[in-house]
C-alpha positions, 0 to 999 in steps of 0.5 A: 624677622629683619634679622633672620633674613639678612642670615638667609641673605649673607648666606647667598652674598657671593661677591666673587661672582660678581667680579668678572662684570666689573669694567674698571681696574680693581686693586685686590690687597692680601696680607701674606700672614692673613687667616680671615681673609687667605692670600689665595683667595684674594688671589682666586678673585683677582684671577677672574677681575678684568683688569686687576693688580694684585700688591701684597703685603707681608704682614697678618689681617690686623697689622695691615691697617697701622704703622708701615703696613698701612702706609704700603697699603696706602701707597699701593691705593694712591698708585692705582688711582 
């Protein structure tokens, strides 16, 4: 039963509506080459935030997190904060 409701539930999870009631600035990453989580729609979610910056990286949704794509990555978090 646990599991069949967190099926229902993650059918109706939409962050992205939630997004606009959020106060603070928001740093969106988007990895050029990523086809799990596409530019574009990183880019639609930073559209609605109040306050975004968008930094986005040449690289697929793996490579992101090793080597020089991490360290951009990493770089663009500690100028946000």
């Amino acid at each position: 039963m646990g599991r069949a409701r967190l099926v229902l539930e993650m059918a109706r999870y939409r962050p992205i509506l939630s997004i606009p009631n959020i106060k603070v600035p928001i740093l969106f990453i988007s990895a050029t080459k990523d086809r799990l989580c596409r530019p574009e729609d990183v880019a639609a979610a930073a559209a609605v935030a109040q306050h975004p910056t968008e930094v986005t990286i040449d690289a697929n949704h793996f490579e992101i997190y090793r080597g020089k794509y991490l360290q951009q990555a990493m770089d663009a978090m500690v100028r946000h904060v």
